[in-house]
N, CA, C and O atoms as a printed pandas DataFrame, in Angstrom:
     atom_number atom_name residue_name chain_id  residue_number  x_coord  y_coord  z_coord
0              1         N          UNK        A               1   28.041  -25.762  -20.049
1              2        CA          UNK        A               1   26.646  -26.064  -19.759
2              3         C          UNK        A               1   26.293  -25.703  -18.312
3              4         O          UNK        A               1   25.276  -25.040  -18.106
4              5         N          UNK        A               2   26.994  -26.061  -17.398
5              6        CA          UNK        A               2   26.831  -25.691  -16.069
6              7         C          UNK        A               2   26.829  -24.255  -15.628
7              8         O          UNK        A               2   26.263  -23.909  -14.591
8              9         N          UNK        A               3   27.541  -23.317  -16.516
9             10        CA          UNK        A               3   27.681  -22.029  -16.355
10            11         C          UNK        A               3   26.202  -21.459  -16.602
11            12         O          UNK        A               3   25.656  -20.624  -15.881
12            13         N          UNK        A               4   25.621  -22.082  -17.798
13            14        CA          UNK        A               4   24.724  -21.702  -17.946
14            15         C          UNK        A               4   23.033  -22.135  -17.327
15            16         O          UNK        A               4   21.856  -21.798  -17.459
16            17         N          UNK        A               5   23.733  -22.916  -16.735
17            18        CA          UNK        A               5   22.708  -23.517  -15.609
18            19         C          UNK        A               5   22.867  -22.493  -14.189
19            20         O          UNK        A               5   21.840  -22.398  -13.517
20            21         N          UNK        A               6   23.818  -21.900  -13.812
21            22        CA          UNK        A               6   24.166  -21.173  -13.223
22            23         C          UNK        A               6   23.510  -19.839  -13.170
23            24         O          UNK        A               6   23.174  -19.348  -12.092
24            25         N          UNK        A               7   23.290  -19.147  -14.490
25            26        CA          UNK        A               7   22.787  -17.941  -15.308
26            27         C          UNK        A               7   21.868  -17.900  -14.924
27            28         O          UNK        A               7   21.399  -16.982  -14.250
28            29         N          UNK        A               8   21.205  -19.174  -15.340
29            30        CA          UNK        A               8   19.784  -18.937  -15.468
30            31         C          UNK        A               8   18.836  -19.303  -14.147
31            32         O          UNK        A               8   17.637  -19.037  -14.064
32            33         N          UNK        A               9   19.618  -19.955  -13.157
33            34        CA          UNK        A               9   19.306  -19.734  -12.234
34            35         C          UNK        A               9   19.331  -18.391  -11.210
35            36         O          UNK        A               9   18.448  -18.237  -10.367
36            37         N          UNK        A              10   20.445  -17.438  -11.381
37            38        CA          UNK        A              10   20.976  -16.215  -11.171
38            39         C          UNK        A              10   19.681  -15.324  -11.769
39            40         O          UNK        A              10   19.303  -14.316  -11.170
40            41         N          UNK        A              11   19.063  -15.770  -12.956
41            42        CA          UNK        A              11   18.251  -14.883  -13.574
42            43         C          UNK        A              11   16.819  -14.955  -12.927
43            44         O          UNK        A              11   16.167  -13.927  -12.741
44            45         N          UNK        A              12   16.534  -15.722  -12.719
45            46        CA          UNK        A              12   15.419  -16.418  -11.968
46            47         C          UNK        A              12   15.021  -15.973  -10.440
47            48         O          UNK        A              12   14.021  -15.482   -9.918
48            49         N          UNK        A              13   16.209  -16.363  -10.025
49            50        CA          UNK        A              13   16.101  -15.677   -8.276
50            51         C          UNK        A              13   16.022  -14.276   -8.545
51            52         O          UNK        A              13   15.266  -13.661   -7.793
52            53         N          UNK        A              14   16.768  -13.439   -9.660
53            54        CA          UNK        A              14   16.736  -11.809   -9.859
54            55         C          UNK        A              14   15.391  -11.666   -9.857
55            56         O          UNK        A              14   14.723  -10.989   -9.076
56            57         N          UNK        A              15   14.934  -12.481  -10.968
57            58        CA          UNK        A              15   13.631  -11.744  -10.969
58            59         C          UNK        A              15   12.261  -12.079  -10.020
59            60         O          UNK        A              15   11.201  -11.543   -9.698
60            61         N          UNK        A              16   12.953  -13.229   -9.813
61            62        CA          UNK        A              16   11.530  -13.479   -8.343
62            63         C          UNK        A              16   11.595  -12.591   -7.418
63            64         O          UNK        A              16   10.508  -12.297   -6.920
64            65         N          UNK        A              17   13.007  -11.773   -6.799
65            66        CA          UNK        A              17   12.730  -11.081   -6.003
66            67         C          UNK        A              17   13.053   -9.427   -6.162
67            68         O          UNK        A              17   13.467   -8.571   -5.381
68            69         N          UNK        A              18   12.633   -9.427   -7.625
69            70        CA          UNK        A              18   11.993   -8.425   -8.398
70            71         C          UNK        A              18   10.622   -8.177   -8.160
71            72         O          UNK        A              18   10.066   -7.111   -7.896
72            73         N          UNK        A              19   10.121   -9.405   -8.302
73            74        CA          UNK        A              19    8.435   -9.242   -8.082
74            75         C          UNK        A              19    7.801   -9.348   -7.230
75            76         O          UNK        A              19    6.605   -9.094   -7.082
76            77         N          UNK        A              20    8.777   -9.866   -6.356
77            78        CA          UNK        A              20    8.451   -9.824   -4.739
78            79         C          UNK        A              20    8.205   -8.307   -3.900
79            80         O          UNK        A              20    7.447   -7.809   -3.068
80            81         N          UNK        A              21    9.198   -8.017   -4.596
81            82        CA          UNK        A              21    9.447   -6.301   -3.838
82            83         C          UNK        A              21    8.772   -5.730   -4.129
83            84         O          UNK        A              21    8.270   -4.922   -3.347
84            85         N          UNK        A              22    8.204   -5.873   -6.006
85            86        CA          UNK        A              22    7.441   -5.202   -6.563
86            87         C          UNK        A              22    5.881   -5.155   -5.716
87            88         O          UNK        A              22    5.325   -4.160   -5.252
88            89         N          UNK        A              23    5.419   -6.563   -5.701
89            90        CA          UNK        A              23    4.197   -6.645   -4.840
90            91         C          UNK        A              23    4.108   -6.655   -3.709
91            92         O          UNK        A              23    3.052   -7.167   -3.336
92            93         N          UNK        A              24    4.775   -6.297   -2.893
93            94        CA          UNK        A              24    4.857   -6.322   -1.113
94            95         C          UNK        A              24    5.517   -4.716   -0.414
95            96         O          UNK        A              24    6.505   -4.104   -0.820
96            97         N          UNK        A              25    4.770   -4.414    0.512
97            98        CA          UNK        A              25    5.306   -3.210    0.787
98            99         C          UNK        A              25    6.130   -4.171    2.343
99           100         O          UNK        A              25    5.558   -5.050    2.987
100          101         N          UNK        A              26    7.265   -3.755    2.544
101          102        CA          UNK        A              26    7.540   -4.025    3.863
102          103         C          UNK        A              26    7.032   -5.266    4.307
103          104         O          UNK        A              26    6.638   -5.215    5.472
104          105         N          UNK        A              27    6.865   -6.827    3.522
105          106        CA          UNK        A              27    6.892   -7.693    3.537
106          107         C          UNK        A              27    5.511   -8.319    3.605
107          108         O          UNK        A              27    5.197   -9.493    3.804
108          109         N          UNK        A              28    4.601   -7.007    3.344
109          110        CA          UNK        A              28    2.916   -7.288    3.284
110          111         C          UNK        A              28    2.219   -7.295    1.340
111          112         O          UNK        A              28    2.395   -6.324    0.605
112          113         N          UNK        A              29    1.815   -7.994    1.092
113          114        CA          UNK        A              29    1.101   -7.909   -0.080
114          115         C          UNK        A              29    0.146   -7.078   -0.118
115          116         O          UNK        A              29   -0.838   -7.116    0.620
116          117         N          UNK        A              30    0.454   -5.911   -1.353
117          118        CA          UNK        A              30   -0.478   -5.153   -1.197
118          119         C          UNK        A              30   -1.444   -5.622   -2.759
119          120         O          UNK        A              30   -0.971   -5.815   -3.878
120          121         N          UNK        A              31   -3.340   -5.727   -2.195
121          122        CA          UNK        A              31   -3.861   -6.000   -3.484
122          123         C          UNK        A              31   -3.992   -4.727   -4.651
123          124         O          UNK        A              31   -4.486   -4.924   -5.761
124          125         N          UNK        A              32   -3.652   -3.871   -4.362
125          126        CA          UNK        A              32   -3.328   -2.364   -5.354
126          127         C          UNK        A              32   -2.376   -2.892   -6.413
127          128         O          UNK        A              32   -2.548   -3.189   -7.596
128          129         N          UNK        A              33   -1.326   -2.913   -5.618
129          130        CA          UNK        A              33   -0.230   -3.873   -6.367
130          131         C          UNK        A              33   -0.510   -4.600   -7.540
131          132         O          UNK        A              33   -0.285   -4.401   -8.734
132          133         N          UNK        A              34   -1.305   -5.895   -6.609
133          134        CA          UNK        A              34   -1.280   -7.126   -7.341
134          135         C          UNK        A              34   -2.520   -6.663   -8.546
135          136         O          UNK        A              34   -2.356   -7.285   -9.595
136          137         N          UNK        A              35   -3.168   -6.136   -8.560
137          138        CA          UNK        A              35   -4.745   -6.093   -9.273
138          139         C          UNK        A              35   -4.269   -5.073  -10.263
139          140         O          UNK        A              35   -4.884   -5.109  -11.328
140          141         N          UNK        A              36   -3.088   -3.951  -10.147
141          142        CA          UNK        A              36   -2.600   -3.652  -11.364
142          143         C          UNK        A              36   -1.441   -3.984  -12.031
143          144         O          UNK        A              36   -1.124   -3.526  -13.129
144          145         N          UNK        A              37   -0.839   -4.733  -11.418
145          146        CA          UNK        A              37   -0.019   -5.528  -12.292
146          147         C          UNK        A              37   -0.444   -6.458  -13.285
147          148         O          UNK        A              37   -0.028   -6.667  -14.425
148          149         N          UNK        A              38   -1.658   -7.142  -12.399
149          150        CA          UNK        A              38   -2.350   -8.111  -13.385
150          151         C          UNK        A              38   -3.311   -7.383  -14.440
151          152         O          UNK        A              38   -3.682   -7.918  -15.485
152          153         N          UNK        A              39   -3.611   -6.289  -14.093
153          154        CA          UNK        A              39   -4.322   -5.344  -15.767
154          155         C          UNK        A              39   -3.317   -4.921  -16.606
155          156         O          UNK        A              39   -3.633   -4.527  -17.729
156          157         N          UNK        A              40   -1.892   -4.934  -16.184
157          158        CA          UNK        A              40   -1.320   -4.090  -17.093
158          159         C          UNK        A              40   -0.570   -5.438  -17.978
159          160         O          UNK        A              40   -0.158   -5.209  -19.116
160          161         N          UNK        A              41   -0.433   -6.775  -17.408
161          162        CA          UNK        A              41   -0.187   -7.755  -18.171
162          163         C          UNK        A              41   -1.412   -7.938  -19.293
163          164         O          UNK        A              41   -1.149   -7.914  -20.495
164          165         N          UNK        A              42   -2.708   -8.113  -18.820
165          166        CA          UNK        A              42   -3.632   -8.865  -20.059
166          167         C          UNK        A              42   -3.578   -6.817  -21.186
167          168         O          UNK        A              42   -3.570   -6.637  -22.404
168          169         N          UNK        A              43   -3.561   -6.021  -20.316
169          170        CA          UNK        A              43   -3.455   -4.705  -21.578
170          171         C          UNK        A              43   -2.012   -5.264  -22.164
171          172         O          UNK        A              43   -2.323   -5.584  -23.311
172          173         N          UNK        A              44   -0.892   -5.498  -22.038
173          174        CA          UNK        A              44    0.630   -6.098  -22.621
174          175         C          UNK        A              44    0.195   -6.856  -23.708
175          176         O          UNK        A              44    0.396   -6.591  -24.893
176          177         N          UNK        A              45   -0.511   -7.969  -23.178
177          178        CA          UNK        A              45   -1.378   -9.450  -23.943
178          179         C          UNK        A              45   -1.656   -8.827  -25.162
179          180         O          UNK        A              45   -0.955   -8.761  -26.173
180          181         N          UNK        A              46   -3.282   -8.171  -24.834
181          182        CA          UNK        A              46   -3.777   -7.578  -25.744
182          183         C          UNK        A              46   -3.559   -6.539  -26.986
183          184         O          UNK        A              46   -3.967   -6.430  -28.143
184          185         N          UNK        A              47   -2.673   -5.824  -26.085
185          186        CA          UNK        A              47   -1.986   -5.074  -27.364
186          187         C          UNK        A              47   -1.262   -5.993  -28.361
187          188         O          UNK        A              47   -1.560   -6.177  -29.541
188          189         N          UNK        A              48   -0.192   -6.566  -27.615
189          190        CA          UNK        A              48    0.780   -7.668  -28.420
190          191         C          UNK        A              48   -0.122   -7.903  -29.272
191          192         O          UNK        A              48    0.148   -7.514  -30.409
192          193         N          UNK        A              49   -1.485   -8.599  -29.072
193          194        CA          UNK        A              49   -2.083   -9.608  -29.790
194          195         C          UNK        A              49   -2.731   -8.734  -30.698
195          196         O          UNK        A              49   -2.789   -9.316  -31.781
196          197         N          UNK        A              50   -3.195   -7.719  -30.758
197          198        CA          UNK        A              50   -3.449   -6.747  -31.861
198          199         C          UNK        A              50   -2.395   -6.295  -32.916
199          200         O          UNK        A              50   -2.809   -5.975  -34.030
200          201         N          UNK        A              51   -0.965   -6.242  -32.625
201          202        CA          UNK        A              51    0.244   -5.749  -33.482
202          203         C          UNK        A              51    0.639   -6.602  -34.281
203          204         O          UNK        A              51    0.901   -6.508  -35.481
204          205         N          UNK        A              52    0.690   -7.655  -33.419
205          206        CA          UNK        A              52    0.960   -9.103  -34.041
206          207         C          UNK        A              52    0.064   -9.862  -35.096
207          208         O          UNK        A              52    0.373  -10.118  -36.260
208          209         N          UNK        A              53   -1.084  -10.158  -34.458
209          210        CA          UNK        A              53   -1.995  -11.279  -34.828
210          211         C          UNK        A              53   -3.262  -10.754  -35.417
211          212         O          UNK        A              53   -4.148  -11.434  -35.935
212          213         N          UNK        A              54   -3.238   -9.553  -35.283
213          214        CA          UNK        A              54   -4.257   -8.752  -35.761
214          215         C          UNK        A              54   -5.833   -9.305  -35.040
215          216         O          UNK        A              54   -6.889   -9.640  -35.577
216          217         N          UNK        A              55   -5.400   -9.213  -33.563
217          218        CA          UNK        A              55   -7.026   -9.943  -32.356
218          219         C          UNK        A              55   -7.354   -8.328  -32.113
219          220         O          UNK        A              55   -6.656   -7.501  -31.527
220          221         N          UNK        A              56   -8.389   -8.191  -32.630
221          222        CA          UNK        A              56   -8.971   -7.250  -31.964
222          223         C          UNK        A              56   -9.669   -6.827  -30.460
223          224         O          UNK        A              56  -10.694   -7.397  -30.087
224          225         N          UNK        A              57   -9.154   -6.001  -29.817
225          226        CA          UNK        A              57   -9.607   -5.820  -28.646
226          227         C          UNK        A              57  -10.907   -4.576  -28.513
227          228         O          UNK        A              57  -10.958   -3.514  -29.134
228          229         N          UNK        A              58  -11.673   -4.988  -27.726
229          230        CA          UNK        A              58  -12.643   -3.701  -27.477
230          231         C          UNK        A              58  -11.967   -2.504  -27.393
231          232         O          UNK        A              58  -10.931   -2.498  -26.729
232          233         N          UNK        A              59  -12.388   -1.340  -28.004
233          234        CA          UNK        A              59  -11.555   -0.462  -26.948
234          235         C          UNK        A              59  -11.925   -0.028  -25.694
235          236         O          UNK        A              59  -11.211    0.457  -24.817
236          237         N          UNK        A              60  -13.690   -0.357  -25.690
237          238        CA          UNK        A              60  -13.889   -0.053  -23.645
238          239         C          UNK        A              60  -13.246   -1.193  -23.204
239          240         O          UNK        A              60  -13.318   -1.177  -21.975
240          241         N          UNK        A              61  -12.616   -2.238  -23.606
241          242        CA          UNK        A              61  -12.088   -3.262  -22.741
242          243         C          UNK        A              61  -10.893   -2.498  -21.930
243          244         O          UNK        A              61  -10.620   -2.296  -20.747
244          245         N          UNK        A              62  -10.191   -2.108  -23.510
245          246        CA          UNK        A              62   -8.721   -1.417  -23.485
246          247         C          UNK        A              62   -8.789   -0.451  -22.384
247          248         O          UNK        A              62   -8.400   -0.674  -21.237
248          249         N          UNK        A              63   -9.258    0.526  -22.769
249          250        CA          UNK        A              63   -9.452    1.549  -22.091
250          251         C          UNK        A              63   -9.778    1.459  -20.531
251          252         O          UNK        A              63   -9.091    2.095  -19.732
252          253         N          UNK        A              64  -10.872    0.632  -20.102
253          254        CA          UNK        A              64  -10.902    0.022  -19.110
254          255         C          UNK        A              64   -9.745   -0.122  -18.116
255          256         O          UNK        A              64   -9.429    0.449  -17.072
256          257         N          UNK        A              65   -9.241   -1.112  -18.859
257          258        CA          UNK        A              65   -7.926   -1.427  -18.414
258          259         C          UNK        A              65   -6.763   -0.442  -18.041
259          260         O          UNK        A              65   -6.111   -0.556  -17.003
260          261         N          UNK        A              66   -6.580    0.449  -18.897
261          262        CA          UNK        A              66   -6.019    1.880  -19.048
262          263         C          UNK        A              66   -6.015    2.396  -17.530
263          264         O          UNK        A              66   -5.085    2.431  -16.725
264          265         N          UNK        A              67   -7.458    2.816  -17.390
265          266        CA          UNK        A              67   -8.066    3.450  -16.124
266          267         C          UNK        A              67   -7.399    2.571  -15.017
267          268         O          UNK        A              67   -6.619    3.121  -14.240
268          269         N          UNK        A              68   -7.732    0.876  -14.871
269          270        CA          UNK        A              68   -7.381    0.165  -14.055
270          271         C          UNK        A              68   -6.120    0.878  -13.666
271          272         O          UNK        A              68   -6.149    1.794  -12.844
272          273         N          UNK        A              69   -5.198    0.539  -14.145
273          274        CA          UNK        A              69   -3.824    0.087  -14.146
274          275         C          UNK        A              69   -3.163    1.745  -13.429
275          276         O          UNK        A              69   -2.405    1.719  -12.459
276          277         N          UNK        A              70   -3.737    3.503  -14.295
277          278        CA          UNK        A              70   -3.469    4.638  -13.577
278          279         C          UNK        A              70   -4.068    4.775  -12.593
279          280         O          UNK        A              70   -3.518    5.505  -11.769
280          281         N          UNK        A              71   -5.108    4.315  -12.290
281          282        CA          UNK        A              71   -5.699    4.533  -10.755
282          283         C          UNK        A              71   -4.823    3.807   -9.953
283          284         O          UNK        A              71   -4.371    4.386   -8.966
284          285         N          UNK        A              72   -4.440    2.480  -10.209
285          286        CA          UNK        A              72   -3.751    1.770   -9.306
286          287         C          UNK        A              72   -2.417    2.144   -8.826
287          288         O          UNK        A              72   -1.916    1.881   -7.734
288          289         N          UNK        A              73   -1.743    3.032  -10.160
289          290        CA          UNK        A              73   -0.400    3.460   -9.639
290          291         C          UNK        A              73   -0.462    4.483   -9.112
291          292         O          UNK        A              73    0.476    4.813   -8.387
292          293         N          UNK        A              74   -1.839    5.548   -9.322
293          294        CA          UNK        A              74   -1.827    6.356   -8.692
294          295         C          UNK        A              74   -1.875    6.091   -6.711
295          296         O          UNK        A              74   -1.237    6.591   -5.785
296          297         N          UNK        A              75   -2.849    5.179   -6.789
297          298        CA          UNK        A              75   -3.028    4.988   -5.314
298          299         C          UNK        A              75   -1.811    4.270   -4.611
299          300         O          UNK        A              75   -1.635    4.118   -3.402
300          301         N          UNK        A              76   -1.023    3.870   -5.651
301          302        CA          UNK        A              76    0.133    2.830   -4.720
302          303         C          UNK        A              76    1.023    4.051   -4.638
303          304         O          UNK        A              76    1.439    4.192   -3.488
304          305         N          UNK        A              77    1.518    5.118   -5.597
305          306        CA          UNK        A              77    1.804    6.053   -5.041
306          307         C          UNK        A              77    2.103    7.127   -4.179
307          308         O          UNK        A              77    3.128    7.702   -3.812
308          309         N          UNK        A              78    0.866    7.224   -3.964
309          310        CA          UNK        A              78    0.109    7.983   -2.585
310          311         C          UNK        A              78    0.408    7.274   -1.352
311          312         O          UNK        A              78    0.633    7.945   -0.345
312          313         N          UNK        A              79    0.449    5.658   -1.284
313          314        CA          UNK        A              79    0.924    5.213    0.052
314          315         C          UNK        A              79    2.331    5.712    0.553
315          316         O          UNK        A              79    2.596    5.928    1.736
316          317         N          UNK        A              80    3.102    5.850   -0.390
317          318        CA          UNK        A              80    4.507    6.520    0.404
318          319         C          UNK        A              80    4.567    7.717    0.588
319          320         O          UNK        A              80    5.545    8.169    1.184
320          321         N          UNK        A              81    3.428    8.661    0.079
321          322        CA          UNK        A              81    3.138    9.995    0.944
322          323         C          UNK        A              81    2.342   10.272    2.368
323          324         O          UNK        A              81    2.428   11.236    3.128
324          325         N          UNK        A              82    1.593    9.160    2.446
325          326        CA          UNK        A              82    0.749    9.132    2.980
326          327         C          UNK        A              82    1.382    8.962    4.644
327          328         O          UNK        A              82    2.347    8.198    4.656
328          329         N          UNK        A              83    1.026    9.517    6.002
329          330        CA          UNK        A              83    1.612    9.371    7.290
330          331         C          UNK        A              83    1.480    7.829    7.782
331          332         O          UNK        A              83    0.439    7.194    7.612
332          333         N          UNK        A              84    2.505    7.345    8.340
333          334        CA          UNK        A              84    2.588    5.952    8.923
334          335         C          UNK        A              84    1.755    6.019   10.146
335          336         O          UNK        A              84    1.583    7.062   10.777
336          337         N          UNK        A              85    1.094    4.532   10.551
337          338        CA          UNK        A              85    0.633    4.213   11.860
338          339         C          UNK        A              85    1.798    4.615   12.804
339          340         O          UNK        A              85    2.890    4.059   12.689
340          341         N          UNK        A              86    1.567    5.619   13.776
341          342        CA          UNK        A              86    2.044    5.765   14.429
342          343         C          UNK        A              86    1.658    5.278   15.965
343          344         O          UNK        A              86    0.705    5.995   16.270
344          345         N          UNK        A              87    1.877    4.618   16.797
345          346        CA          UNK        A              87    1.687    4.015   18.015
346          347         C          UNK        A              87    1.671    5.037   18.717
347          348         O          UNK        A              87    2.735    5.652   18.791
348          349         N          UNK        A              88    0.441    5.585   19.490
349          350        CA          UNK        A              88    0.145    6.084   21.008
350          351         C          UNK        A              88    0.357    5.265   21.741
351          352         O          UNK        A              88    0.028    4.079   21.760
352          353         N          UNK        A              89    1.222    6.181   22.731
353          354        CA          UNK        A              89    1.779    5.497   23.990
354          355         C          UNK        A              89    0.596    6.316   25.090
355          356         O          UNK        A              89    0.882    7.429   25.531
356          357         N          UNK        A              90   -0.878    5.563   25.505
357          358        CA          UNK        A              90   -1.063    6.858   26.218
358          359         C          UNK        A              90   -0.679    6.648   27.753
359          360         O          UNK        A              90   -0.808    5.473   28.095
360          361         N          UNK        A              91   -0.307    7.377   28.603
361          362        CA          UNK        A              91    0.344    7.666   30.072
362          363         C          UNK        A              91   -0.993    7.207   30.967
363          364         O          UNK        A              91   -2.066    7.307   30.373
364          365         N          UNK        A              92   -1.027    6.692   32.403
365          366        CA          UNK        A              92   -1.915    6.692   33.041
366          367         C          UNK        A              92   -2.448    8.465   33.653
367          368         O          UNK        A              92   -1.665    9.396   33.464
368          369         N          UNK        A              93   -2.994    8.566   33.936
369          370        CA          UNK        A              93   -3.381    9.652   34.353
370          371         C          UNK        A              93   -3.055   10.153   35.805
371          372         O          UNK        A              93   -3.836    9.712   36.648
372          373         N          UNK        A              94   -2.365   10.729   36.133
373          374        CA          UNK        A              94   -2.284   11.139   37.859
374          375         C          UNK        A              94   -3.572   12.049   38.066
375          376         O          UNK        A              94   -4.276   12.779   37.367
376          377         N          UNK        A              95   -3.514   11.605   39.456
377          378        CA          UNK        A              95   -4.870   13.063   40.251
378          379         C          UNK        A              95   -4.403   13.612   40.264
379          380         O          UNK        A              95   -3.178   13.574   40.376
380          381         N          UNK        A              96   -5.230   14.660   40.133
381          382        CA          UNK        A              96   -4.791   16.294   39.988
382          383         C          UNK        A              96   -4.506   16.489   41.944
383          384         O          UNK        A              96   -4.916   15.782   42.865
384          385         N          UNK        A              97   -3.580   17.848   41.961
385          386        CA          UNK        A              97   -3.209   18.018   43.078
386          387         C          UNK        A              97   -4.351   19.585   43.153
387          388         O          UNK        A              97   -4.487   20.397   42.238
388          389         N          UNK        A              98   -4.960   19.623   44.375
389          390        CA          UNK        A              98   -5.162   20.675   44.618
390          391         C          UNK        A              98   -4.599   21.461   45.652
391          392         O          UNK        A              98   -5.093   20.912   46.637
392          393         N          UNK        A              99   -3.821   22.476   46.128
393          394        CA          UNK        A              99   -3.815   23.278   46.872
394          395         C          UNK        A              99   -4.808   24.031   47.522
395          396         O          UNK        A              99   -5.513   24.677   46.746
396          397         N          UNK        A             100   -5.107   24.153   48.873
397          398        CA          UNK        A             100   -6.018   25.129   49.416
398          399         C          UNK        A             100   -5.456   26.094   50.126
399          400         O          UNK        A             100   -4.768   26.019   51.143
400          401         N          UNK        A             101   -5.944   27.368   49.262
401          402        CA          UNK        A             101   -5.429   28.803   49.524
402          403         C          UNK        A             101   -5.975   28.958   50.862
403          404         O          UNK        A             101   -5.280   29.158   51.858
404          405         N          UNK        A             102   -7.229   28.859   50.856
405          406        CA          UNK        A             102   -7.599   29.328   51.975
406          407         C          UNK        A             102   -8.928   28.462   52.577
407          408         O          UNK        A             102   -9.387   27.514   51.940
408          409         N          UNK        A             103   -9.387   28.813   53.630
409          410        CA          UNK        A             103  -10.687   27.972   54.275
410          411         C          UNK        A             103  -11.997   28.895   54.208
411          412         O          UNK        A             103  -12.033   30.124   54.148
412          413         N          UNK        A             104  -13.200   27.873   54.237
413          414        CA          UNK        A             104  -14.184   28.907   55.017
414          415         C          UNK        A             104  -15.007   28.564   55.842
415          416         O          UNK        A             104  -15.401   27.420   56.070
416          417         N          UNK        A             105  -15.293   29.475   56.306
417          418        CA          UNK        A             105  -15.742   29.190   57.765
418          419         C          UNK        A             105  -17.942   29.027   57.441
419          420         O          UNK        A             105  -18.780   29.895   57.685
420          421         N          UNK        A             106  -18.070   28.239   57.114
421          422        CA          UNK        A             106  -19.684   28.098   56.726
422          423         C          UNK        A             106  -20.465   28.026   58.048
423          424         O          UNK        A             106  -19.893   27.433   58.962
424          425         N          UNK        A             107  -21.365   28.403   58.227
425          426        CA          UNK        A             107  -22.418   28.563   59.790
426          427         C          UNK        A             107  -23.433   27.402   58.876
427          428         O          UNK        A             107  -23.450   27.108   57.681
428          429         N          UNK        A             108  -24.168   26.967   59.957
429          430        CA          UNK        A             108  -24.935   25.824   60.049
430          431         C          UNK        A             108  -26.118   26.500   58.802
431          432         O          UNK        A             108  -26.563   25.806   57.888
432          433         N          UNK        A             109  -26.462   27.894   59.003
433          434        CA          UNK        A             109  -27.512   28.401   58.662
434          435         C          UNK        A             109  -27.106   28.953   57.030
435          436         O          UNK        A             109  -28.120   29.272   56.410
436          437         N          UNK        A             110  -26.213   29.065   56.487
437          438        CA          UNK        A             110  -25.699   29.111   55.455
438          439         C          UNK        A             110  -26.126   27.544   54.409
439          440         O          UNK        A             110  -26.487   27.518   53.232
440          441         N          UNK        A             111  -25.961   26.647   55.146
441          442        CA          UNK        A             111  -26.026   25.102   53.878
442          443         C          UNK        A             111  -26.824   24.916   53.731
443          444         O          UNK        A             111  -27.113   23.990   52.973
């Protein structure tokens, strides 16, 4: 009995931080994530409940959902192509140095 108290605790922590990883990029929740995971459960639901129980679903519901769920993986996708924040370091600026080649000699009646 204890072994199996063991299991199923083993099974539990697996999968919590299954779904942890699943919904968090780098320890941030992303709502892309979360908003198609949760369409692709009630489309799971719904189908089930059509094979099974014979519940009919809309199909613009379905379909709907469909769209949801590929847009979403599409865009969660795209974040690991996509370029990271990269931090500018910007430098203070030095004055410019000028050199003088040469002088001139300006008369009063010249300025």
């Amino acid at each position: 009995m204890r072994a199996f108290f063991y299991a199923m605790i083993f099974i539990i922590k697996t999968l919590m931080n299954f779904f942890k990883n699943m919904l968090s990029s780098e320890g941030k929740v992303s709502s892309k994530r979360f908003v198609t995971f949760v369409c692709l459960l009630f489309m799971l639901i719904g189908y089930t409940a059509n094979l099974f129980w014979d519940f009919t679903i809309d199909d613009n519901l379905f379909e709907s959902l469909q769209w949801i769920v590929m847009a979403g993986l599409g865009f969660t996708a795209a974040e690991n192509f996509s370029p990271k924040d990269e931090v500018i370091v910007e430098e203070e600026p030095e004055p410019s140095r000028t050199v003088v080649t040469h002088e001139y000699d300006y008369d009063e009646e010249d300025i």
